[in-house]
KEZABA-632918 format. One record per residue: x, y, z of N, C-alpha, C in turn; residue number from 0; residue in one letter. Coordinates in steps of 0.05 Angstrom, whole numbers, padded with zeros to 5 digits, m for minus. Layout:
BEGIN
> X / Y / Z / X / Y / Z / X / Y / Z / NUM / A $
...
//
This chain:
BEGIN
> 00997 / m00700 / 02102 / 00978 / m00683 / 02088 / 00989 / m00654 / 02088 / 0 / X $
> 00985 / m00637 / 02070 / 00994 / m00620 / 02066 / 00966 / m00594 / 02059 / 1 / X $
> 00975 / m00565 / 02065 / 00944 / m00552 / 02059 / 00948 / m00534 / 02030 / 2 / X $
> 00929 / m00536 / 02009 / 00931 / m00519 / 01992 / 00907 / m00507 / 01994 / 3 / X $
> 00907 / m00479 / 01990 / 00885 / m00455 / 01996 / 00874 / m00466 / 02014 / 4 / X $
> 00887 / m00469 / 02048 / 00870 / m00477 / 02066 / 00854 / m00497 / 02070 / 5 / X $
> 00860 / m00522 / 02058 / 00844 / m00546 / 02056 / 00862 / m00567 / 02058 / 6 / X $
> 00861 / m00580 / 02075 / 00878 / m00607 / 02075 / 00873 / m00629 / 02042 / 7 / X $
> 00899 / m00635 / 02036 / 00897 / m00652 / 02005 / 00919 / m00673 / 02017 / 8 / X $
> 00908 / m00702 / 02006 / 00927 / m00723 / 02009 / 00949 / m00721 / 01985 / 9 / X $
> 00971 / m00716 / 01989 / 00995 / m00730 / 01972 / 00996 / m00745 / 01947 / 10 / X $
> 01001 / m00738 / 01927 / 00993 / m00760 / 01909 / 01013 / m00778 / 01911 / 11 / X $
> 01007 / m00802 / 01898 / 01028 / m00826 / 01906 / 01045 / m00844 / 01886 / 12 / X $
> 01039 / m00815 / 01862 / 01055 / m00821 / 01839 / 01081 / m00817 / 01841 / 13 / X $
> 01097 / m00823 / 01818 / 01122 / m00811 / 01820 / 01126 / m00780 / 01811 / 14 / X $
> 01141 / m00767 / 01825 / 01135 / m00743 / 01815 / 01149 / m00738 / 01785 / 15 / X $
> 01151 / m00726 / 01760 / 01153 / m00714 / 01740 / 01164 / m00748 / 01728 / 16 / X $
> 01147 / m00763 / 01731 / 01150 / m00791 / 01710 / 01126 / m00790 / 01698 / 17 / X $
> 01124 / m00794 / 01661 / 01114 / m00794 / 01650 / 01093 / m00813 / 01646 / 18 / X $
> 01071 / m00831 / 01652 / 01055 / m00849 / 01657 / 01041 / m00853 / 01630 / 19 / X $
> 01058 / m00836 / 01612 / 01040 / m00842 / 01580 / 01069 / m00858 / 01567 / 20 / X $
> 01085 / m00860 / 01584 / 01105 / m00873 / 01568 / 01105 / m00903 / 01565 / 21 / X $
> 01116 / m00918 / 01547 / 01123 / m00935 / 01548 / 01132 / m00952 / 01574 / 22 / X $
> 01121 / m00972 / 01580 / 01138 / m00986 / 01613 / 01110 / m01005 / 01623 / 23 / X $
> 01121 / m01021 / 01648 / 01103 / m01043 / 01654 / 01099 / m01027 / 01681 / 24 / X $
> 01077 / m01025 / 01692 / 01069 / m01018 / 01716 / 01055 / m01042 / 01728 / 25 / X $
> 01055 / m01038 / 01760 / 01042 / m01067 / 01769 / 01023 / m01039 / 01787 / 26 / X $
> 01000 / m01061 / 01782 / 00978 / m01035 / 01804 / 00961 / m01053 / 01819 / 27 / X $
> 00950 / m01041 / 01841 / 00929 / m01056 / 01856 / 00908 / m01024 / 01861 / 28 / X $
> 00889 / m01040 / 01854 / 00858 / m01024 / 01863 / 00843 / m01043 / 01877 / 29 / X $
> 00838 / m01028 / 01899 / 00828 / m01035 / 01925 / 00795 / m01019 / 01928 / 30 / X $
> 00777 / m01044 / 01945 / 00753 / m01037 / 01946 / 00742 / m01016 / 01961 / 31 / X $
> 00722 / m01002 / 01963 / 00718 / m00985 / 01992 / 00713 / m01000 / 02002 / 32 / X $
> 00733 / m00996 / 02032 / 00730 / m01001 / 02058 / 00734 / m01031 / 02056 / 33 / X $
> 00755 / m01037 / 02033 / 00764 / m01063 / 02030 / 00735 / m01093 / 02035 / 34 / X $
> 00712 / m01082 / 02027 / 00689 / m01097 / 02020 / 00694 / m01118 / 02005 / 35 / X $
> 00686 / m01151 / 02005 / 00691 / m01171 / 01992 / 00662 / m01171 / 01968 / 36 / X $
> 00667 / m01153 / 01953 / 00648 / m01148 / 01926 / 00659 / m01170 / 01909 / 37 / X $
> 00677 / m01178 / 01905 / 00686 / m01193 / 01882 / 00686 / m01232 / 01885 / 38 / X $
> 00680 / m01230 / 01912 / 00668 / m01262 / 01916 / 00696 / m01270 / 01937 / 39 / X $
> 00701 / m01295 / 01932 / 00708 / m01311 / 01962 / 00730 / m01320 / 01945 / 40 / X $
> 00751 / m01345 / 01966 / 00764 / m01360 / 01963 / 00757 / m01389 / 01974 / 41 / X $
> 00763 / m01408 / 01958 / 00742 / m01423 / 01969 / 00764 / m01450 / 01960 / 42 / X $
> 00776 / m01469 / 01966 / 00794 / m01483 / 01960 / 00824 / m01472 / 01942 / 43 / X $
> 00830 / m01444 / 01948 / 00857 / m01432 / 01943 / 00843 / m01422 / 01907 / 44 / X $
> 00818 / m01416 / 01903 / 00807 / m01420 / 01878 / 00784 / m01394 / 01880 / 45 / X $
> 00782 / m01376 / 01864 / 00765 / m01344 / 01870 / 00741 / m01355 / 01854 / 46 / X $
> 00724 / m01356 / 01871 / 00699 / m01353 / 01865 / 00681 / m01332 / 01861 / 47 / X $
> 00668 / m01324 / 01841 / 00666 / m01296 / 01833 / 00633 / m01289 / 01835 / 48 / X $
> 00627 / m01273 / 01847 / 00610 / m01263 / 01848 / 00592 / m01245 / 01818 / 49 / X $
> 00574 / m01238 / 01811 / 00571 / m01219 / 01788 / 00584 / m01193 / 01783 / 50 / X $
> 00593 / m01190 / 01802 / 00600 / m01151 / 01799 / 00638 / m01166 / 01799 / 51 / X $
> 00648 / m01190 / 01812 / 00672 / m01204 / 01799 / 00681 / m01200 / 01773 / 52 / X $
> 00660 / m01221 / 01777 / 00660 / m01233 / 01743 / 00659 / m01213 / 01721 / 53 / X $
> 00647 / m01189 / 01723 / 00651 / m01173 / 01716 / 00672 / m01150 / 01705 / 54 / X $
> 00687 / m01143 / 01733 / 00711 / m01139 / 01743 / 00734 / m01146 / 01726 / 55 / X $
> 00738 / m01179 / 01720 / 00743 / m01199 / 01717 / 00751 / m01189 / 01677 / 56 / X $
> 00723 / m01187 / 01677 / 00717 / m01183 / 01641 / 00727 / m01165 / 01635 / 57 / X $
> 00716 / m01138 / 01653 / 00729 / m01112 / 01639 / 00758 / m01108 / 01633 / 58 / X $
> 00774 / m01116 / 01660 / 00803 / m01115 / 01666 / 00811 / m01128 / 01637 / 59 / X $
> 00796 / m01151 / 01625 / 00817 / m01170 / 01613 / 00811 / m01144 / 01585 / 60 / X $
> 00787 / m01138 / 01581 / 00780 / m01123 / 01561 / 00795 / m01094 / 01552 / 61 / X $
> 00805 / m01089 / 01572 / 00832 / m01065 / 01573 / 00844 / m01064 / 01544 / 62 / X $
> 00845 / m01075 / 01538 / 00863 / m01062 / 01517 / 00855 / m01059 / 01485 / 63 / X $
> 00823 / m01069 / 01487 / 00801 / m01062 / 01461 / 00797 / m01036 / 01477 / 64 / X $
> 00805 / m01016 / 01493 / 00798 / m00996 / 01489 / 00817 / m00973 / 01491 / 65 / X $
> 00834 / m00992 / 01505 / 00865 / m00979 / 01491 / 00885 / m00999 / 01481 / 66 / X $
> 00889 / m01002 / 01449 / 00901 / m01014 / 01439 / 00935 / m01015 / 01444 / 67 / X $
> 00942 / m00992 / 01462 / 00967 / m00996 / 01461 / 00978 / m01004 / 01485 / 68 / X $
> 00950 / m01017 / 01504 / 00961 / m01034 / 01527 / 00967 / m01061 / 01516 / 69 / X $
> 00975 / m01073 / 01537 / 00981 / m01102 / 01536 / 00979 / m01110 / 01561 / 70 / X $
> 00960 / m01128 / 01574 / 00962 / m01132 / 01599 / 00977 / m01155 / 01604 / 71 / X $
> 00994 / m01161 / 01622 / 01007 / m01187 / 01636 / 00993 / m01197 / 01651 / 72 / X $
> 01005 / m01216 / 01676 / 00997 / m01227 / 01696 / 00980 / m01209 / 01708 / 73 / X $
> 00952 / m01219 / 01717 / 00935 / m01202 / 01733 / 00917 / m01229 / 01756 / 74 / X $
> 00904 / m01214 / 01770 / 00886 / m01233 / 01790 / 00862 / m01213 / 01801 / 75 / X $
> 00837 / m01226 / 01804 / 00820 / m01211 / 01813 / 00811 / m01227 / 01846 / 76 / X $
> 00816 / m01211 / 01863 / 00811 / m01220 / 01890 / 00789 / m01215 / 01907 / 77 / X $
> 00777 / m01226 / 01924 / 00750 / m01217 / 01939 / 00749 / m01185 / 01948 / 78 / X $
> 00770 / m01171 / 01946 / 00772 / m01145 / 01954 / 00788 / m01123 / 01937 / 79 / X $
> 00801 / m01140 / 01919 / 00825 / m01120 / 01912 / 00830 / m01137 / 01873 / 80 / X $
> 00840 / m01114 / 01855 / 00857 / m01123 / 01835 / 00887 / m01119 / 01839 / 81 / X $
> 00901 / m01147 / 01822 / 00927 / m01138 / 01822 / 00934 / m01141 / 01792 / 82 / X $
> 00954 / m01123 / 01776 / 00951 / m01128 / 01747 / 00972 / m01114 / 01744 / 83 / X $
> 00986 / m01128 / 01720 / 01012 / m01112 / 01711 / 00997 / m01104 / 01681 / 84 / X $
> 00997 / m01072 / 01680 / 00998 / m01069 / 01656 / 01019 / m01056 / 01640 / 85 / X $
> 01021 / m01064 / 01613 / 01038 / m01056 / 01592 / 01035 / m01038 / 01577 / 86 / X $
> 01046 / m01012 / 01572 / 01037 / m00987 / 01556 / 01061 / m00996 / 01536 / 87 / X $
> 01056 / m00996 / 01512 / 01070 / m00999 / 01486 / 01057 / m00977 / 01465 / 88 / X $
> 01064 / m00960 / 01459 / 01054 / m00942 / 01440 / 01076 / m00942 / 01420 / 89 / X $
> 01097 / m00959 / 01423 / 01112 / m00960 / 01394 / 01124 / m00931 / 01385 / 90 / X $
> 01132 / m00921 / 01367 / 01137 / m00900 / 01362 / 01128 / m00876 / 01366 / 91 / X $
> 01092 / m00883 / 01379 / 01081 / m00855 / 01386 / 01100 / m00844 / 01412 / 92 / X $
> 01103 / m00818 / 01418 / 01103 / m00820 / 01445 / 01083 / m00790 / 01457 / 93 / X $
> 01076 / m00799 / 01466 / 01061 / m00780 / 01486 / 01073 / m00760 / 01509 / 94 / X $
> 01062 / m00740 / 01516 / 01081 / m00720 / 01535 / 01047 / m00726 / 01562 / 95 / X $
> 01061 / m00743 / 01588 / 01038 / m00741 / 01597 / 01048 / m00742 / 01618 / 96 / X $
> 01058 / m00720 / 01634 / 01075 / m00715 / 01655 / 01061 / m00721 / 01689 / 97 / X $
> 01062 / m00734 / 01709 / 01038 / m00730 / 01733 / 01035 / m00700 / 01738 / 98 / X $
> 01017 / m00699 / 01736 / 01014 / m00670 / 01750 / 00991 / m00667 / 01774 / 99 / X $
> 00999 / m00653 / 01790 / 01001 / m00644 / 01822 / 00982 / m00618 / 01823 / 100 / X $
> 00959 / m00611 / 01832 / 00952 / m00586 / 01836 / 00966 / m00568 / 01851 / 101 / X $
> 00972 / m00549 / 01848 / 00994 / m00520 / 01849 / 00977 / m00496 / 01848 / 102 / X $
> 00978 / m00479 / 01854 / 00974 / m00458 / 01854 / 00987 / m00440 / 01834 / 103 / X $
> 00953 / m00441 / 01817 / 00953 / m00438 / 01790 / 00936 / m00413 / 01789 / 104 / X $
> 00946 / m00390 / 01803 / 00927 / m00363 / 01810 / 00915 / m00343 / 01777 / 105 / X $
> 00932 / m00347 / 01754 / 00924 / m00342 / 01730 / 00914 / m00352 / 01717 / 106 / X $
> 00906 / m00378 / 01720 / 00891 / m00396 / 01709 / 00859 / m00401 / 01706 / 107 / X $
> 00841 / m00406 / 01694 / 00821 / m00408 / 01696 / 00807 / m00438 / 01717 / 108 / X $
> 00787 / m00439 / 01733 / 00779 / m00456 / 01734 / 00787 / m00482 / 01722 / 109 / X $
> 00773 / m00484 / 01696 / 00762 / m00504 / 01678 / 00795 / m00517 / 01669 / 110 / X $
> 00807 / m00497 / 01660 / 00839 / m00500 / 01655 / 00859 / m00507 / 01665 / 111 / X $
> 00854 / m00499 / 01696 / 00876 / m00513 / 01718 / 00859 / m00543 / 01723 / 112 / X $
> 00832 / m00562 / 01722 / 00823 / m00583 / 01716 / 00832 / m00592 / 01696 / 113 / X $
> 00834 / m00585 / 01669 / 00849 / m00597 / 01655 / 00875 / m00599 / 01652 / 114 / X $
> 00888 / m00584 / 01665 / 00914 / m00577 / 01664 / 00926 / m00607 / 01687 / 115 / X $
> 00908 / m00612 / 01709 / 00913 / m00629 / 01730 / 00904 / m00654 / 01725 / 116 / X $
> 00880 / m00660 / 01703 / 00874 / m00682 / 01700 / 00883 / m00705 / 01695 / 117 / X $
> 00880 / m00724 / 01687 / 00891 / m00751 / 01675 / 00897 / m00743 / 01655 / 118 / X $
> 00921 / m00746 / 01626 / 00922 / m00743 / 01608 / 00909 / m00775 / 01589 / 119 / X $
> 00901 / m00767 / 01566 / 00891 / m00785 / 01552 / 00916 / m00806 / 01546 / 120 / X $
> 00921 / m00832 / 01548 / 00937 / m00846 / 01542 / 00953 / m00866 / 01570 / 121 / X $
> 00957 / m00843 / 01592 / 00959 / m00844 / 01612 / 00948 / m00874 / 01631 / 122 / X $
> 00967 / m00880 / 01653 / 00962 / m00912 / 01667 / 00931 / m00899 / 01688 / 123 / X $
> 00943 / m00871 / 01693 / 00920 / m00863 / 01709 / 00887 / m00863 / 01688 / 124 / X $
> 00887 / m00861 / 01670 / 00868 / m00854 / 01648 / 00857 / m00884 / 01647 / 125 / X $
> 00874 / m00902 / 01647 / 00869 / m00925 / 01637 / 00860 / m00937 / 01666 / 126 / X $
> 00861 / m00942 / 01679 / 00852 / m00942 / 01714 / 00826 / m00929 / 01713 / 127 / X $
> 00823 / m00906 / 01711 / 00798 / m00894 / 01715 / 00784 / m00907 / 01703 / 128 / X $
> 00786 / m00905 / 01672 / 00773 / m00911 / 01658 / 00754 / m00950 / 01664 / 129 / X $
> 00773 / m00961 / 01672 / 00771 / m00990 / 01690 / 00748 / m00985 / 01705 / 130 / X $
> 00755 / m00973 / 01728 / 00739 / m00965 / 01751 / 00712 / m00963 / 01739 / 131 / X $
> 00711 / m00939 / 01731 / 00687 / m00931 / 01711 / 00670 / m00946 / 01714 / 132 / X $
> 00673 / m00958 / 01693 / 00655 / m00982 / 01680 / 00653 / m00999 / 01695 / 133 / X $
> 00662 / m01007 / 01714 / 00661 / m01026 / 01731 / 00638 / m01022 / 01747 / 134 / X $
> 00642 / m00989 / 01758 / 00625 / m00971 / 01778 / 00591 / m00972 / 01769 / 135 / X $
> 00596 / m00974 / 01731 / 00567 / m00953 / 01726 / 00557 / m00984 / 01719 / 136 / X $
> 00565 / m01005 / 01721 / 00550 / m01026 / 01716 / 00543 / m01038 / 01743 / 137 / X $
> 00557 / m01032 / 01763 / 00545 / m01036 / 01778 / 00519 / m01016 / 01796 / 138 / X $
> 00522 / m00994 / 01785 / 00491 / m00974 / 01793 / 00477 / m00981 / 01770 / 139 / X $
> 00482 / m00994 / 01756 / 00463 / m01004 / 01731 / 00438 / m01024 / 01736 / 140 / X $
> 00458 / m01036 / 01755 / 00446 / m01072 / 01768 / 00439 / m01066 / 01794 / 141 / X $
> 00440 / m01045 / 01812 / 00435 / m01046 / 01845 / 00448 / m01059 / 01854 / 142 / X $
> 00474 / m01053 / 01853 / 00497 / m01066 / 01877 / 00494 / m01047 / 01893 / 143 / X $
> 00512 / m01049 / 01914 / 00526 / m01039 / 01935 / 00549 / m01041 / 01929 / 144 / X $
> 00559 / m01013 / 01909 / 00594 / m01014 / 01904 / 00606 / m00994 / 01911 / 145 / X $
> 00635 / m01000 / 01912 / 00645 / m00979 / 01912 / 00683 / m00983 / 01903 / 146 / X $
> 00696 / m00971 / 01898 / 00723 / m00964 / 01901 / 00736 / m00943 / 01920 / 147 / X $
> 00763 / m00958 / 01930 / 00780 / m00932 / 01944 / 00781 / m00907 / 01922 / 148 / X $
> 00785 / m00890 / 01927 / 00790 / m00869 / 01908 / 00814 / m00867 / 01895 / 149 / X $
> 00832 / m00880 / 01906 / 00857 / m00877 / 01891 / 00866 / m00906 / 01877 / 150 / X $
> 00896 / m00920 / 01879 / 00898 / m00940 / 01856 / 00932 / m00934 / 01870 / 151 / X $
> 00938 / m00957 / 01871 / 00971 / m00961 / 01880 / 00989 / m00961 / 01850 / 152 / X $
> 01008 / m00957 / 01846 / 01028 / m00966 / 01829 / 01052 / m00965 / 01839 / 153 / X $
> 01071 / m00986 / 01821 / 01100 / m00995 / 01822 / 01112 / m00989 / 01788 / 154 / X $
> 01130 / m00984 / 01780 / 01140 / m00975 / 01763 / 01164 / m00996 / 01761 / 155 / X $
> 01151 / m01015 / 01740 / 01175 / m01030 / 01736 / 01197 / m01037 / 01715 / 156 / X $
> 01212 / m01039 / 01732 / 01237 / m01020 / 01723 / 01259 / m01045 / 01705 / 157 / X $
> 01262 / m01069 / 01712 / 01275 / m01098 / 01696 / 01264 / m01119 / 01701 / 158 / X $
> 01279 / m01138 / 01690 / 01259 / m01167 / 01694 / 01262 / m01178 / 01721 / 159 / X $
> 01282 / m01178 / 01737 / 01279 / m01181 / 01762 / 01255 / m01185 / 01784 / 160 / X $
> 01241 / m01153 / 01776 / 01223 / m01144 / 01789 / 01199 / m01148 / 01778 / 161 / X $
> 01198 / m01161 / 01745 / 01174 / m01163 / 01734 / 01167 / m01184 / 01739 / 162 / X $
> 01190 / m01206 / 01750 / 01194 / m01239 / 01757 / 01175 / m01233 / 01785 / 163 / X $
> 01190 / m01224 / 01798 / 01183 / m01223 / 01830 / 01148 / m01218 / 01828 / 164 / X $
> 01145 / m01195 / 01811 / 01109 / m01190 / 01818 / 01097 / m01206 / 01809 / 165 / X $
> 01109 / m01220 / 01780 / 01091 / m01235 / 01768 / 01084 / m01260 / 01778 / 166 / X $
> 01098 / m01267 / 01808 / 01104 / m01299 / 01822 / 01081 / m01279 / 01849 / 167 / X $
> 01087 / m01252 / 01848 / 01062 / m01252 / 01873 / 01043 / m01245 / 01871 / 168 / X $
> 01033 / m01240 / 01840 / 00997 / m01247 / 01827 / 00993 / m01276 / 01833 / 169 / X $
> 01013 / m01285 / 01818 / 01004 / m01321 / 01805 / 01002 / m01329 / 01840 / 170 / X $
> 01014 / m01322 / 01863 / 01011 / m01330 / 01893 / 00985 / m01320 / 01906 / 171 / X $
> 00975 / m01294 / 01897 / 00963 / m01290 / 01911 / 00945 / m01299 / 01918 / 172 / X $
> 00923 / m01315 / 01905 / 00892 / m01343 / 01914 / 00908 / m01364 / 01938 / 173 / X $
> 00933 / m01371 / 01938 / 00942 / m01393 / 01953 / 00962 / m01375 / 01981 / 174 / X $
> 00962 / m01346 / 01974 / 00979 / m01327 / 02001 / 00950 / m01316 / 02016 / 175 / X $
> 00927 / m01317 / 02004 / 00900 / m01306 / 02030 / 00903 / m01299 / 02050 / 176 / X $
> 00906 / m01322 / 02060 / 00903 / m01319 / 02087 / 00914 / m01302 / 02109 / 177 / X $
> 00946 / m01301 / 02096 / 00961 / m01277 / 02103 / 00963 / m01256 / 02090 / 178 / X $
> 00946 / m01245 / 02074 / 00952 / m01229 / 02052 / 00941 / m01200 / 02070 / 179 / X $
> 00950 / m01183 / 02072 / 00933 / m01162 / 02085 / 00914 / m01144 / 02073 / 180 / X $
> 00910 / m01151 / 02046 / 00883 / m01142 / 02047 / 00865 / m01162 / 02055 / 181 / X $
> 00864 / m01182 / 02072 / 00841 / m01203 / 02075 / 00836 / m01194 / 02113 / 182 / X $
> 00816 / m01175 / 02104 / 00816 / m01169 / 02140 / 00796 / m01189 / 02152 / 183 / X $
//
């Protein structure tokens, strides 16, 4: 942890100055608060889904009616956690959507250094939130008890090697449980 204006801030855990509006396959996992089994059980190597799952479940797949220039791959929804490779394809657009890091931005306005740090539109982070979201407000819609970690892991994948390897440890993950460490 590191202190800006006297306040301890966690690290972001992006890559630093990689563009996340670009084109490329990312593999991500979003994890529950406090790793809570909101999304239902395993129950013969087979996810049994709860409503706020099932849900989960829908939105994830729905990703890309709201951004058309995803493409999602292999994904799995688990009693605690998502794992999902998504695909940013914008084709000839390209986007300038750099990570950005809060800094000490002493000329800056408020409102401006927030936008300046935010998610850019197009963005894997944008597209995550935006996930979350809806996930979140349907469930204060219905009276769950929800929540998300605040953050969202990513891998940046880089050839097929590696798109092989993740996409064999989604399709594993319902039958790796038991050992899996998010299964506390």
């Amino acid at each position: 942890m590191s202190l800006f204006k006297n306040k301890y801030r966690v690290e972001t855990t992006r890559l630093q100055n990689w563009n996340y509006g670009r084109n490329g396959k990312y593999f991500v996992t979003i994890v529950t608060k406090n790793r809570e089994h909101y999304f239902g059980k395993i129950v013969n190597k087979k996810m049994q889904f709860t409503e706020i799952g099932g849900i989960a479940d829908k939105y994830w797949r729905e990703i890309p009616e709201h951004f058309p220039f995803v493409v999602l791959d292999e994904f799995c929804v688990m009693p605690n956690h998502i794992h999902g490779i998504v695909v940013i394809d914008n084709g000839n657009i390209r986007r300038d959507v750099a990570c950005n890091v809060s800094t000490d931005m002493p000329n800056i306005s408020k409102s401006n250094k927030m936008s300046i740090i935010s998610p850019k539109s197009g963005s894997l982070s944008t597209i995550i939130r935006s996930f979350k979201s809806a996930v979140t407000k349907f469930a204060n819609e219905n009276n769950y008890n929800f929540g998300w970690q605040s953050r969202f892991y990513d891998h940046i994948i880089r050839n097929e090697k590696s798109l092989n390897r993740i996409r064999d440890y989604i399709r594993n993950n319902l039958e790796n449980w038991n050992i899996d460490k998010f299964n506390l």
